[in-house]
C-alpha positions as CSV (number, residue, x, y, z in Angstrom):
1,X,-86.2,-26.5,-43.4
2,X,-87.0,-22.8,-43.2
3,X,-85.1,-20.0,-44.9
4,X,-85.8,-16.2,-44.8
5,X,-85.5,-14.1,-48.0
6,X,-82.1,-12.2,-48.4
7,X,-82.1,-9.1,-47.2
8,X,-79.6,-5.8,-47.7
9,X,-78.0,-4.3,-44.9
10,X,-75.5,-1.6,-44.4
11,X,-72.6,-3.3,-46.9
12,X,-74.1,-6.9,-46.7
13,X,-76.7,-9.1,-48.0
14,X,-78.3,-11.7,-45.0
15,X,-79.4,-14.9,-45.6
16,X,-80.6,-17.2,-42.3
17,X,-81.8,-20.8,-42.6
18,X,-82.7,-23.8,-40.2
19,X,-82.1,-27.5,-40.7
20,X,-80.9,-30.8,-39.1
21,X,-77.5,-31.1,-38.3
22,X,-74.8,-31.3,-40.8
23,X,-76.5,-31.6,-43.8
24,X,-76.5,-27.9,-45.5
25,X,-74.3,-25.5,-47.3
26,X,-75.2,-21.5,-48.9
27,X,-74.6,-20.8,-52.3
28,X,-74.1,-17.3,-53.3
29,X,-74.7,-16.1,-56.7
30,X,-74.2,-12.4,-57.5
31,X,-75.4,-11.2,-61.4
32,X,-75.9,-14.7,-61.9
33,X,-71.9,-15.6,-60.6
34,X,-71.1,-18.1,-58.0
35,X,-69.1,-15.8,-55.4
36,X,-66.9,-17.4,-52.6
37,X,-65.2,-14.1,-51.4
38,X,-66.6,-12.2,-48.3
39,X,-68.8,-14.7,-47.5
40,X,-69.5,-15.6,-43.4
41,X,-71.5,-18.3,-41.7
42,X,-72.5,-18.8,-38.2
43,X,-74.3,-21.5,-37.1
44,X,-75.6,-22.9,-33.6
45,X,-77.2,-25.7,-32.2
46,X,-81.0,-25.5,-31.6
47,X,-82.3,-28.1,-28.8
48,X,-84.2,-29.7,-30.8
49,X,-81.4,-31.0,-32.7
50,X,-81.5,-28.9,-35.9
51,X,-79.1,-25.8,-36.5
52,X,-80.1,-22.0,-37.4
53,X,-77.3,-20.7,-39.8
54,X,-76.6,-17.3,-41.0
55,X,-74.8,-16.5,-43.4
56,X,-74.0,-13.2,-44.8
57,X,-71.9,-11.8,-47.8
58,X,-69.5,-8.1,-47.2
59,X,-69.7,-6.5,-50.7
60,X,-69.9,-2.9,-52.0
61,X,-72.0,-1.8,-55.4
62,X,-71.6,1.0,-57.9
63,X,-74.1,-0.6,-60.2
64,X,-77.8,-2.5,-59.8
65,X,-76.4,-6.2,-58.6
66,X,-78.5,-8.8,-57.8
67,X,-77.5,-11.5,-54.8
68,X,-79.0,-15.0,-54.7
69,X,-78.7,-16.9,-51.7
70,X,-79.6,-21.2,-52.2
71,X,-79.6,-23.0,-48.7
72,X,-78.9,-26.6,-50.1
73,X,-79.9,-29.7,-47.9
74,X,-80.6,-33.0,-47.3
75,X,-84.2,-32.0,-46.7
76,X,-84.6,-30.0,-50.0
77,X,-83.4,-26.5,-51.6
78,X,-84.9,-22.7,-51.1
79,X,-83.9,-19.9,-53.0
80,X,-84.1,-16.3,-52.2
81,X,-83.0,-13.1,-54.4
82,X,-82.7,-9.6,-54.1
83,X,-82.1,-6.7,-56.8
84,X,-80.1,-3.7,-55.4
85,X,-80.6,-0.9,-57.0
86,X,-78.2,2.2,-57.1
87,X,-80.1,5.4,-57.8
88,X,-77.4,8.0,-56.8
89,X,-73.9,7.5,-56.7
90,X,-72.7,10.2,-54.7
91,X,-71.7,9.9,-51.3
92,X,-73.8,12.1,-49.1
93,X,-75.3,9.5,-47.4
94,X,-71.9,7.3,-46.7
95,X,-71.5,9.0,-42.8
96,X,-75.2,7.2,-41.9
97,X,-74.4,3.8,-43.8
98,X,-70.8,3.7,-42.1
99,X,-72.5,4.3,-38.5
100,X,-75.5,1.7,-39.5
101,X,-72.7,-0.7,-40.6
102,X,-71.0,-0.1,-37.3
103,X,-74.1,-0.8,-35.3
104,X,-75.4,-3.9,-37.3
105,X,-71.5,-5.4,-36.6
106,X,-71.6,-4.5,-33.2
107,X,-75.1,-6.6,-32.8
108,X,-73.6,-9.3,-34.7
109,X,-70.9,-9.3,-32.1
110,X,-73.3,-9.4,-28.9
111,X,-75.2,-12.0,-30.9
112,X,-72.7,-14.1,-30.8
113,X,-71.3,-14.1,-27.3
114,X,-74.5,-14.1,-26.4
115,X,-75.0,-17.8,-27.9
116,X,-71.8,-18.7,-27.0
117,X,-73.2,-18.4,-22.9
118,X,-76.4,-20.0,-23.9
119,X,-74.3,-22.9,-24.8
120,X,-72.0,-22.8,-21.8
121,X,-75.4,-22.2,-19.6
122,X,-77.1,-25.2,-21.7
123,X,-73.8,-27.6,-21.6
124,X,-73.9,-26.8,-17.8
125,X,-77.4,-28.0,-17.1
126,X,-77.4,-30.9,-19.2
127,X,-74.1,-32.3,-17.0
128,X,-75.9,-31.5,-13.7
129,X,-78.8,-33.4,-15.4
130,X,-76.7,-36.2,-16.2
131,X,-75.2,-36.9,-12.3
């Protein structure tokens, strides 16, 4: 099992893992709170049989919050944090986080049509191999 720290991003806090198949969940904790809301998972298929899963939470601070992000599994747990800190709480700089948010969904988009032809490509092979 491998798992990456969590890490902030225009409006949402990352966490990516890889294990076998079926046999892991995220838990998000933010100030110390399980959260359930906003949260998004994507997983897919590796060909070795295990899965890489991301799983992200859409939030918004006013205030220093800290996110936790537990991958649970079969195959043990891993923990990562991170402490956001708000240092100015105007919004000057809400026209470049709004455009970096834009981008970072619009690669989270291509990401996933782009794994969704791997698979079709993959899928394909494996019934050519199998005639």
């Amino acid at each position: 099992m491998i798992a990456s720290a969590v890490v902030p991003w225009g409006g949402l806090v990352w966490c990516r893992a890889q294990s076998g198949p079926d046999d892991s969940h995220f838990v998000w904790r933010k100030n110390g709170q399980k959260i359930k809301a906003c949260i998004m998972e994507q997983s897919h298929m590796l060909l070795d049989g295990r899965v890489h899963v991301l799983s992200w939470v859409k939030d918004s601070v006013s205030e220093n919050t800290q996110y936790r992000c537990s991958f649970i599994s079969k195959v043990g747990n891993v923990t990562s944090e991170v402490l956001i800190t708000v240092e100015d709480k105007d919004s000057s700089g809400q026209d470049a986080w709004t455009k970096e948010f834009d981008t970072w969904r619009n690669a989270i988009s291509e990401h996933d049509k782009m794994m969704q032809n791997w698979r079709k490509t993959w899928e394909t092979c494996n019934k050519r191999n199998s005639l």
